[in-house]
Backbone as a printed PyTorch tensor [residue, N CA C, xyz], in Angstrom:
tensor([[[ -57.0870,    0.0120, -123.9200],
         [ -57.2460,   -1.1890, -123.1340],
         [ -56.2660,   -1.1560, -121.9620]],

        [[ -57.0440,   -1.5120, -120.8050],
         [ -55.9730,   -1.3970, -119.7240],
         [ -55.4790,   -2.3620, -119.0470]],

        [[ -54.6790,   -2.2660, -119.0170],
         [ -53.1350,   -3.8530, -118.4280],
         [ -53.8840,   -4.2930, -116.9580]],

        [[ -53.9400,   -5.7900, -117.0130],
         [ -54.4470,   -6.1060, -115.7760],
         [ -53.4510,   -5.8190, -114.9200]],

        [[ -53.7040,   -5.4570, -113.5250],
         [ -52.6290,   -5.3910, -112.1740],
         [ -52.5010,   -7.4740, -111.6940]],

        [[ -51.2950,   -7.2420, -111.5910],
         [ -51.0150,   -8.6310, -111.2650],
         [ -50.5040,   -7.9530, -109.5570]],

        [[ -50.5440,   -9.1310, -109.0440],
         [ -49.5220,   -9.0560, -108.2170],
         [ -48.7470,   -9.9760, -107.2960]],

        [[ -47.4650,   -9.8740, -107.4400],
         [ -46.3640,  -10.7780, -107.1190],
         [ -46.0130,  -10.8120, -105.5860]],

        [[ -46.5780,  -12.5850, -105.4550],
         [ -46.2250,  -12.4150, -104.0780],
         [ -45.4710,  -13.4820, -104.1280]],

        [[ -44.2290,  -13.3620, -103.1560],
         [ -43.4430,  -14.1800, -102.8200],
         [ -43.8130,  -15.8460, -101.7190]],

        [[ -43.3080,  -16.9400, -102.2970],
         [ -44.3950,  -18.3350, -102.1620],
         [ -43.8190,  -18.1790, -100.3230]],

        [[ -44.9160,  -19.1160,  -99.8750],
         [ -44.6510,  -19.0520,  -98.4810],
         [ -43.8520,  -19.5040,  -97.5550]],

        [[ -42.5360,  -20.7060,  -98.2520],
         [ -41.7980,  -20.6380,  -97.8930],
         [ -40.2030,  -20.0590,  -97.9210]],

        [[ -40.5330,  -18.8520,  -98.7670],
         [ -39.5000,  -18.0370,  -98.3350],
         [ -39.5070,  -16.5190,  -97.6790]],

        [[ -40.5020,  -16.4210,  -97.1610],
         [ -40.9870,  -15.6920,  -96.1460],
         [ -40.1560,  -16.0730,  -94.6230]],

        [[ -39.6970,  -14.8960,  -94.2950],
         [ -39.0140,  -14.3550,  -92.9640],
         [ -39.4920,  -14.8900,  -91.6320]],

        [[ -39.6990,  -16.3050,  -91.4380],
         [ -40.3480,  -16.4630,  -90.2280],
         [ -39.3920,  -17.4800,  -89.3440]],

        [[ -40.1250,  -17.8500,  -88.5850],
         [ -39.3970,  -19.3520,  -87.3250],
         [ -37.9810,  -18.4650,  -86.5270]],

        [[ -37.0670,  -19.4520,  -86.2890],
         [ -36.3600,  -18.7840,  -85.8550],
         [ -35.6020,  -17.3740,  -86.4480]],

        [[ -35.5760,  -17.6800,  -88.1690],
         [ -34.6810,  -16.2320,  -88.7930],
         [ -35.4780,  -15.3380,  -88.1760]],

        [[ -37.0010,  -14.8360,  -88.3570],
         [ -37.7280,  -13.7520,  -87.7410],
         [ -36.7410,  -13.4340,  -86.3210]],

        [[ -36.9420,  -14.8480,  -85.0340],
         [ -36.2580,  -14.4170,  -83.9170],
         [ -35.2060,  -13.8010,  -84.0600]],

        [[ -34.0740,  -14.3590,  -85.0000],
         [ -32.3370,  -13.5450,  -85.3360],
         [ -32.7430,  -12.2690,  -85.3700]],

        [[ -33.9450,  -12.2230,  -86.2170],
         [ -34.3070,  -10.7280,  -87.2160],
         [ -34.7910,   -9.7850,  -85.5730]],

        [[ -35.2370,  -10.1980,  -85.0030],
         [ -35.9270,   -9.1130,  -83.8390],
         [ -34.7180,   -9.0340,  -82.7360]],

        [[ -34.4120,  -10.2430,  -82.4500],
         [ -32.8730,   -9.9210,  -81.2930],
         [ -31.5650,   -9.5120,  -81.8280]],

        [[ -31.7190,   -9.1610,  -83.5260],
         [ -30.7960,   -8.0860,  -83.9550],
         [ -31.0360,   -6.2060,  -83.6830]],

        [[ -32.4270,   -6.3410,  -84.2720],
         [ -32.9260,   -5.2900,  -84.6410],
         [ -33.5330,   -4.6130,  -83.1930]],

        [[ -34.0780,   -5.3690,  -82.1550],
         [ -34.7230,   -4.7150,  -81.1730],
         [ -33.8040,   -5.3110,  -79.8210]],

        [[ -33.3880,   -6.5290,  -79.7380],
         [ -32.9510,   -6.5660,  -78.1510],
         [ -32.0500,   -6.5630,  -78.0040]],

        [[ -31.0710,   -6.5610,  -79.0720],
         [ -29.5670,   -6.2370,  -78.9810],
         [ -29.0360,   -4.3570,  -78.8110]],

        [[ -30.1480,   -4.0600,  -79.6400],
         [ -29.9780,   -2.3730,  -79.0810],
         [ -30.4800,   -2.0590,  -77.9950]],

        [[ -31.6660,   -2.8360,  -77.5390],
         [ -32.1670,   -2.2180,  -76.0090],
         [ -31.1260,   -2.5030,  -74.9080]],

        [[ -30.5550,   -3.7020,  -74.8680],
         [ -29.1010,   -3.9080,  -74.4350],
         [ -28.0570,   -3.4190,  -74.1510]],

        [[ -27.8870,   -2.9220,  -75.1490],
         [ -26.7120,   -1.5440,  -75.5560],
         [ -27.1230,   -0.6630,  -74.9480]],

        [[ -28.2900,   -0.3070,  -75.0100],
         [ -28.5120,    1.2800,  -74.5590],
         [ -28.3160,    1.5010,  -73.0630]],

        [[ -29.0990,    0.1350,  -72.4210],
         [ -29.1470,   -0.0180,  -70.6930],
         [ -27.8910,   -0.0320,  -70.7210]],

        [[ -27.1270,   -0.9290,  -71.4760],
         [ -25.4880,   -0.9030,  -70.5390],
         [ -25.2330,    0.5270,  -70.4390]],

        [[ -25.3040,    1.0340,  -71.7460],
         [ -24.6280,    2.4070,  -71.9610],
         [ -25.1390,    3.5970,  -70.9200]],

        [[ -26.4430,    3.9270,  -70.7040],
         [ -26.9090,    4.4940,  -70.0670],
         [ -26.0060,    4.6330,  -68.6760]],

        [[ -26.1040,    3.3380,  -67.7490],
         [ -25.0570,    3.1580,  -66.6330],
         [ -24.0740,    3.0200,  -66.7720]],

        [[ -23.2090,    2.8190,  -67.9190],
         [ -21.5700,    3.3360,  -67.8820],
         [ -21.3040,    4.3570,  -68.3970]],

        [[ -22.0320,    5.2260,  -68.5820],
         [ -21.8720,    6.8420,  -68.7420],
         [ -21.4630,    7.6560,  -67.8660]],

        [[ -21.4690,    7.2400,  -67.0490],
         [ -20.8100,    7.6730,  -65.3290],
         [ -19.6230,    7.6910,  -65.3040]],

        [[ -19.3010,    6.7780,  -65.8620],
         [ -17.6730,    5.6570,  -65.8110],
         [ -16.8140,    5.8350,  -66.4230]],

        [[ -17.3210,    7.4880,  -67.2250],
         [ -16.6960,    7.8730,  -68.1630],
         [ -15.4630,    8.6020,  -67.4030]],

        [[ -16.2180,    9.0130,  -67.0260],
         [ -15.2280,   10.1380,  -65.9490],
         [ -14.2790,    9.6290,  -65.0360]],

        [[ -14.4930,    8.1630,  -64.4360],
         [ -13.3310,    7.7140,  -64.0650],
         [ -12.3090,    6.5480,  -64.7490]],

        [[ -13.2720,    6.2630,  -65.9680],
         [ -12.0780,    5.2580,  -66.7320],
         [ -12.0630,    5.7730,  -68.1500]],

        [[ -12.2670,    7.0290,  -67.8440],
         [ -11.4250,    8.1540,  -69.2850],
         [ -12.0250,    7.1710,  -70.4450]],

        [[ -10.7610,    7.9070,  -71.6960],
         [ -11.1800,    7.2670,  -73.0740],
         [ -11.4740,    5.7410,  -73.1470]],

        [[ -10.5450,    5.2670,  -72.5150],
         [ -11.0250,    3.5320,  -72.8380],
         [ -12.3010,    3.0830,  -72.9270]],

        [[ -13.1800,    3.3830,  -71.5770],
         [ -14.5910,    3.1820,  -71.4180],
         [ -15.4900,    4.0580,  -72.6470]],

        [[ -15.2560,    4.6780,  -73.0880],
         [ -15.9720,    6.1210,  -74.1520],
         [ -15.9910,    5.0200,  -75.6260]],

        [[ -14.5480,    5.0530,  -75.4720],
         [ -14.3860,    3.8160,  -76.7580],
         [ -15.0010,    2.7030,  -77.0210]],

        [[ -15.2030,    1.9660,  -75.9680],
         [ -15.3400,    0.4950,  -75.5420],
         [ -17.0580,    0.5390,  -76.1390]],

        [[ -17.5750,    1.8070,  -75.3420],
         [ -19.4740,    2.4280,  -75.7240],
         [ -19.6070,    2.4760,  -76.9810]],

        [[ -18.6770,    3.1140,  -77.6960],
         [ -18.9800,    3.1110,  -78.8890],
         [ -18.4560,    2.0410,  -80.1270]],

        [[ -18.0630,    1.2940,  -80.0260],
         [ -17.5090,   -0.3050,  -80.1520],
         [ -18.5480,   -0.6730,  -79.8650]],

        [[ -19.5950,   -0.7950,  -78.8930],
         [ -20.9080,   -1.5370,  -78.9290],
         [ -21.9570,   -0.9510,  -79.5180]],

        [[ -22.4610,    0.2040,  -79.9130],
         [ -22.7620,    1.2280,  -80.4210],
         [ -22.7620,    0.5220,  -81.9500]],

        [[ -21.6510,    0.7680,  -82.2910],
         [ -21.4280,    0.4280,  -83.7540],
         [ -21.5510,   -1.0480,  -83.9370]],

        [[ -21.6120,   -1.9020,  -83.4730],
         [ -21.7220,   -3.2540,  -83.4320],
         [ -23.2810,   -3.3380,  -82.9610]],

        [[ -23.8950,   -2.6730,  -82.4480],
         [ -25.4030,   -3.0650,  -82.7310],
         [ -25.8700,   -2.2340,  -83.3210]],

        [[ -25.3960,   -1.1960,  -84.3720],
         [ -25.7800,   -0.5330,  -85.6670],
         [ -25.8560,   -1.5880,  -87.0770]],

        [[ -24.7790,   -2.1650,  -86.9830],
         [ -24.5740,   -3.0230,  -87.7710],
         [ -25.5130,   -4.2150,  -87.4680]],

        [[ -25.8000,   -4.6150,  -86.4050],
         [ -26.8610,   -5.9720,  -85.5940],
         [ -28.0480,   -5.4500,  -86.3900]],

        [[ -28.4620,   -3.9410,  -86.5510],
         [ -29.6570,   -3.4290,  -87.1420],
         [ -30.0940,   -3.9010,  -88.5430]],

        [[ -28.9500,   -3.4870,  -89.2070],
         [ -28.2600,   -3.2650,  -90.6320],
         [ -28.7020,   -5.0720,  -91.1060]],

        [[ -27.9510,   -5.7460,  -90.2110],
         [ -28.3970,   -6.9320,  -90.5900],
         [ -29.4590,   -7.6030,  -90.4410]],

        [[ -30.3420,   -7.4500,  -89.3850],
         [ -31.6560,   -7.9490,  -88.8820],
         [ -32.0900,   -7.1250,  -89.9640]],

        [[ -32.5440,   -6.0360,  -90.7240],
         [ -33.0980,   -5.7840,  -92.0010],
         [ -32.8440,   -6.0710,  -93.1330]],

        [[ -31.7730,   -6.3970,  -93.2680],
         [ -30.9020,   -7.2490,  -94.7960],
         [ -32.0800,   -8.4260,  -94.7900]],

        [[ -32.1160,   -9.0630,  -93.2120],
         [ -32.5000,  -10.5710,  -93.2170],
         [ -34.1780,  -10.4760,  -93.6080]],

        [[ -34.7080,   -9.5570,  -92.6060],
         [ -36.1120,   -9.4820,  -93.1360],
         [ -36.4130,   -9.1810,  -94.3800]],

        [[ -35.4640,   -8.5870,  -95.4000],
         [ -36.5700,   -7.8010,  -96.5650],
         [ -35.6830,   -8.6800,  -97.8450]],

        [[ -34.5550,   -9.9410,  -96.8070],
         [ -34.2560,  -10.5760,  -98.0930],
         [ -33.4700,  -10.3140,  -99.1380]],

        [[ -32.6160,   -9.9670,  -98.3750],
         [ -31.0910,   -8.9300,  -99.4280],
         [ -30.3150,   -9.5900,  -99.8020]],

        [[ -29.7250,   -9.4200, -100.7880],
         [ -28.6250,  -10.2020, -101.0260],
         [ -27.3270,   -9.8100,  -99.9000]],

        [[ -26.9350,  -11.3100,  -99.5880],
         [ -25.4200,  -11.2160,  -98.9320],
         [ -25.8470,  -10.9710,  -97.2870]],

        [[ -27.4490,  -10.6580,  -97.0770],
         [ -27.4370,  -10.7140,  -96.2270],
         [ -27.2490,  -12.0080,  -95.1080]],

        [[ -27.1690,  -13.3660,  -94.8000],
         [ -27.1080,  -14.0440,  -94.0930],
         [ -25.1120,  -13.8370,  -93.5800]],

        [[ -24.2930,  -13.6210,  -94.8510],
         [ -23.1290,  -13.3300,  -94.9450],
         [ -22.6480,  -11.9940,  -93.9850]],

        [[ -23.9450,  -11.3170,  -94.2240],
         [ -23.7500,   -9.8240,  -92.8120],
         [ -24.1910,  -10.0700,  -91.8240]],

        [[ -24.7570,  -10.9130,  -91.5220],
         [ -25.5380,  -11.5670,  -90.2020],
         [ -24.4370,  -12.0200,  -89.6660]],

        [[ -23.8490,  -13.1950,  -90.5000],
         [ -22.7760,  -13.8460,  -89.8570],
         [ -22.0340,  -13.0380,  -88.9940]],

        [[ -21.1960,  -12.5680,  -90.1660],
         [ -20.1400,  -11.6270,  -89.5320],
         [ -20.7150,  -10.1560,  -88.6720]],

        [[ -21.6540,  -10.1560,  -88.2130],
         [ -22.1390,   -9.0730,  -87.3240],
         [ -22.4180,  -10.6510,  -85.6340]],

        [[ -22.9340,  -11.4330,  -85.7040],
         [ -22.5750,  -12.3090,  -84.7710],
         [ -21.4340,  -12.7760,  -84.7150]],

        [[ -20.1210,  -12.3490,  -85.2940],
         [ -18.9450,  -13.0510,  -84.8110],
         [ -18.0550,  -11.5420,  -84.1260]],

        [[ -18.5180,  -10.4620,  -84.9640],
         [ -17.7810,   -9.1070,  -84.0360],
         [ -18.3670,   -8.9520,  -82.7980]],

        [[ -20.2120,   -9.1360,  -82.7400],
         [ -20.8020,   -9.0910,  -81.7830],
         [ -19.8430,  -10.1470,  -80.3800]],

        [[ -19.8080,  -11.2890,  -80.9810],
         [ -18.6660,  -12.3150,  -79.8280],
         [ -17.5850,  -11.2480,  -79.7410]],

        [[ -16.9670,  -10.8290,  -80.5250],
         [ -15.7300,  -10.6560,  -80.2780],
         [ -15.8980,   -9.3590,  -79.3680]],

        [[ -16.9390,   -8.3540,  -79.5810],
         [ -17.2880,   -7.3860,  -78.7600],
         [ -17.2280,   -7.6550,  -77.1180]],

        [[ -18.4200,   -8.5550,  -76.8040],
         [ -18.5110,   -9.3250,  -75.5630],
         [ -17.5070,   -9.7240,  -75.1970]],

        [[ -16.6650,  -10.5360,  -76.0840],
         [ -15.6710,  -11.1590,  -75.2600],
         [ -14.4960,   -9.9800,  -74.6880]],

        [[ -14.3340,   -9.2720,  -75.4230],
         [ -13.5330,   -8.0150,  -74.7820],
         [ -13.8980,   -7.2770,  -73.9410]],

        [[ -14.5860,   -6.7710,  -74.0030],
         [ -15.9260,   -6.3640,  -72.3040],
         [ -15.5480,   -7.1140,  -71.3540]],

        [[ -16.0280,   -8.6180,  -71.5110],
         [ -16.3160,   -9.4470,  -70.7080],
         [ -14.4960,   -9.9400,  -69.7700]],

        [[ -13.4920,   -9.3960,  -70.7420],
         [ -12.1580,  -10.6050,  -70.8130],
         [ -11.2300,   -9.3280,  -70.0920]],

        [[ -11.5060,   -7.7040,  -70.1940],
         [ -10.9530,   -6.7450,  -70.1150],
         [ -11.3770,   -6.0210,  -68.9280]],

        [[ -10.2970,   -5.1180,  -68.2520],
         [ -10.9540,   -4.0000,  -67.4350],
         [ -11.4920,   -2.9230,  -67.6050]],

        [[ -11.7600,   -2.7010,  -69.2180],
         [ -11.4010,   -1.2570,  -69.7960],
         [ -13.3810,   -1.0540,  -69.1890]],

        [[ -14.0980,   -1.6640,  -68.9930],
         [ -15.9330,   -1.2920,  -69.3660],
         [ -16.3740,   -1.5830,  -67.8790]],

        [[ -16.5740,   -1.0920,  -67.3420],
         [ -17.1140,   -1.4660,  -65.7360],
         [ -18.0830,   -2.1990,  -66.2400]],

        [[ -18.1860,   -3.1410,  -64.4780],
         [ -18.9850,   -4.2730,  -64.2410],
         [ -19.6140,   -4.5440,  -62.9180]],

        [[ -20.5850,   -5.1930,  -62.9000],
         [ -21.0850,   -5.8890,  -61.6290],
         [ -21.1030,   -7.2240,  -61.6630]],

        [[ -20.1690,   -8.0340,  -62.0310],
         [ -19.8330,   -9.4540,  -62.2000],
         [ -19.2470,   -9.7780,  -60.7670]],

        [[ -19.5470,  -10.9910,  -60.2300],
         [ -18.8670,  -11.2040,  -59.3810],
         [ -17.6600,  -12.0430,  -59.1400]],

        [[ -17.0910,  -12.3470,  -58.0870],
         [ -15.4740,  -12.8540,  -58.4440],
         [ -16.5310,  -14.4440,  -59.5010]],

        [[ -15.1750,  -15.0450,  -60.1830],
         [ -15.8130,  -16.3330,  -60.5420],
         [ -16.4600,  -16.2620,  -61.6980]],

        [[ -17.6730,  -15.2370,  -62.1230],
         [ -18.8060,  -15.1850,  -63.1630],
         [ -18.7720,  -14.7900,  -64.1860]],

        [[ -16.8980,  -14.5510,  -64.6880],
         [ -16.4920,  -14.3240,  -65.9120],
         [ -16.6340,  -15.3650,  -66.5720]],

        [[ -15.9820,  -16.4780,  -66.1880],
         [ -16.2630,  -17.5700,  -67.4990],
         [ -17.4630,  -17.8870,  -67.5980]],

        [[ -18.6900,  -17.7850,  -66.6990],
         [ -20.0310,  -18.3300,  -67.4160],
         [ -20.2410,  -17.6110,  -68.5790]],

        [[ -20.2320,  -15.8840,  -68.3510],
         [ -20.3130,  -14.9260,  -69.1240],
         [ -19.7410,  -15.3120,  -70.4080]],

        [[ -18.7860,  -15.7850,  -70.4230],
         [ -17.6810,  -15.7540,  -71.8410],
         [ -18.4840,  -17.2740,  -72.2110]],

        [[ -18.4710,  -17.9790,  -71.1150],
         [ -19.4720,  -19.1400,  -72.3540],
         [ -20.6540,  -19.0520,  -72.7950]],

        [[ -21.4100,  -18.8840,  -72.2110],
         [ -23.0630,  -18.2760,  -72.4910],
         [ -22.4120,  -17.1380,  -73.7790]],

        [[ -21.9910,  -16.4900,  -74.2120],
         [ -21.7380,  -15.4650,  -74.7660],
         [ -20.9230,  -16.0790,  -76.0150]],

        [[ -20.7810,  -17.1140,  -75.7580],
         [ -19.7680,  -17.9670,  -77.2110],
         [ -20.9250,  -19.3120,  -77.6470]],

        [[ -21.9110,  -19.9650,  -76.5860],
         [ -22.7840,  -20.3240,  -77.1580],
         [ -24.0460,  -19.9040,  -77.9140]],

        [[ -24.1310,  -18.6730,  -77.5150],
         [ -25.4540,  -18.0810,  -77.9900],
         [ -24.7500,  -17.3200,  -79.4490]],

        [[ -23.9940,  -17.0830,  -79.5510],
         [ -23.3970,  -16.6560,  -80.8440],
         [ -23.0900,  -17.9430,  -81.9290]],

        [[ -22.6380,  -18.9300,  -81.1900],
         [ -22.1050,  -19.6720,  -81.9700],
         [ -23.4870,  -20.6610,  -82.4110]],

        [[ -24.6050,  -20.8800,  -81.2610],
         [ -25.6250,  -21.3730,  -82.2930],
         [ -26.3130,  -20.5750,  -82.9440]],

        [[ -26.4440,  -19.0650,  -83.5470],
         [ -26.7140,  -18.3880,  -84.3200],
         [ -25.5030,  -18.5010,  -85.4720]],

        [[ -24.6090,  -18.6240,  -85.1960],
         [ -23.7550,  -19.0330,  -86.6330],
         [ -23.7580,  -20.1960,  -87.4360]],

        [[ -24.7100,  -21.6190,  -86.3130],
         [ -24.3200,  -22.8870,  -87.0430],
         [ -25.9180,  -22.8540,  -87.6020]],

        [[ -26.8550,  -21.9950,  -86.8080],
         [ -27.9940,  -21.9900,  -87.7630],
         [ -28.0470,  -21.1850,  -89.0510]],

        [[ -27.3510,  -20.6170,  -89.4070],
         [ -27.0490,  -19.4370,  -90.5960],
         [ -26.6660,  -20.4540,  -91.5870]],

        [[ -25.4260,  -21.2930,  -90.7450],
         [ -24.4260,  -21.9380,  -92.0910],
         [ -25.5230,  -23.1590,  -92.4460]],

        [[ -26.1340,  -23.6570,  -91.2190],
         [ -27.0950,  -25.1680,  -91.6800],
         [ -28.7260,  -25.5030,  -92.1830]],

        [[ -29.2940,  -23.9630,  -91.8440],
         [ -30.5270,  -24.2350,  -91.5130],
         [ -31.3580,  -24.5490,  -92.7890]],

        [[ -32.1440,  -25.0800,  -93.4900],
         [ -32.9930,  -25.1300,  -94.4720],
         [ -33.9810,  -24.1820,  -95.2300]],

        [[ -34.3710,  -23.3440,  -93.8280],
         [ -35.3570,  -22.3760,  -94.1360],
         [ -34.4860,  -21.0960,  -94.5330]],

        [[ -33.3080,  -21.2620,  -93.8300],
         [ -32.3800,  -19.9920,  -94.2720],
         [ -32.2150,  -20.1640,  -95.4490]],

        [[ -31.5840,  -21.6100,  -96.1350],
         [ -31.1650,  -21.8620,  -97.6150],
         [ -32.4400,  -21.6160,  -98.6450]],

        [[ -33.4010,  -22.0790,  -98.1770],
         [ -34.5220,  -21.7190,  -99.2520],
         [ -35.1670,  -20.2390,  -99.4550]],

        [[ -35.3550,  -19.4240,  -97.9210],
         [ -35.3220,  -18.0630,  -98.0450],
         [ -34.5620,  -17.2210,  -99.1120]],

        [[ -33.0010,  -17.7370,  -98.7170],
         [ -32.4630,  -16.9590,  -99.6040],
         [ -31.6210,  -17.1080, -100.7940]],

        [[ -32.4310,  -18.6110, -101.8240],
         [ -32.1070,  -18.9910, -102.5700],
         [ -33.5850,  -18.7160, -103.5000]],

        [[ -34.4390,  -18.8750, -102.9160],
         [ -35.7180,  -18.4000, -103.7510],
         [ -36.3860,  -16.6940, -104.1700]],

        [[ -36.6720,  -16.3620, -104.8750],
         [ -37.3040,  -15.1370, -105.0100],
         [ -36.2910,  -14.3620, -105.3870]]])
């Protein structure tokens, strides 16, 4: 006698969608396409701002490896993942803000357009952190299943 096939699907509201999906794709896809354009054009820059700039590339590099790491934790529903999210949007700030605060990474900013940079760059992080800690769909995502 043969065992019926069941199969287990997870109920529909803890499925990966609304804004977490968005976290999940501007981790996983536009935070590296990002990286790469910067990187691409400060590859030049190597040669005149030596190791610092080399470093600085790969400091973003590894910080949107990890942006990856977590945008897939979030989609497939991992444990601890909202906890790696977090803390991959607070190095991610802290990344930017050193770029943004330092001479070490060439720029085309103009006089003045540092502090928008550093705020735009502390709001967009920081409402991805207060939606992590508050949101409903996050708590039921990853309290169910």
């Amino acid at each position: 006698m043969q065992s019926p096939d069941y199969q287990i699907t997870k109920p529909p509201e803890s499925r990966v969608g609304g804004w977490l999906l968005l976290l999940c794709l501007l981790l996983m896809i536009w935070q590296p396409i990002t990286v790469g354009l910067t990187a691409s054009r400060a590859l030049g820059s190597i040669a005149i701002g030596g190791l610092p700039v080399a470093l600085v590339l790969i400091l973003r590099l590894l910080v949107s490896g990890l942006g990856i790491a977590a945008g897939l934790a979030l989609l497939n529903r991992r444990t601890g993942a909202v906890g790696l999210a977090r803390i991959v949007l607070l190095v991610s700030a802290a990344a930017d803000l050193f770029v943004y605060l330092t001479p070490y990474f060439p720029s085309n900013r103009g006089p003045g357009e540092t502090p928008i940079f550093v705020t735009v760059s502390l709001v967009y992080y920081g409402v991805w952190i207060a939606y992590l800690s508050r949101s409903r769909r996050v708590r039921r995502t990853f309290t169910n299943g």
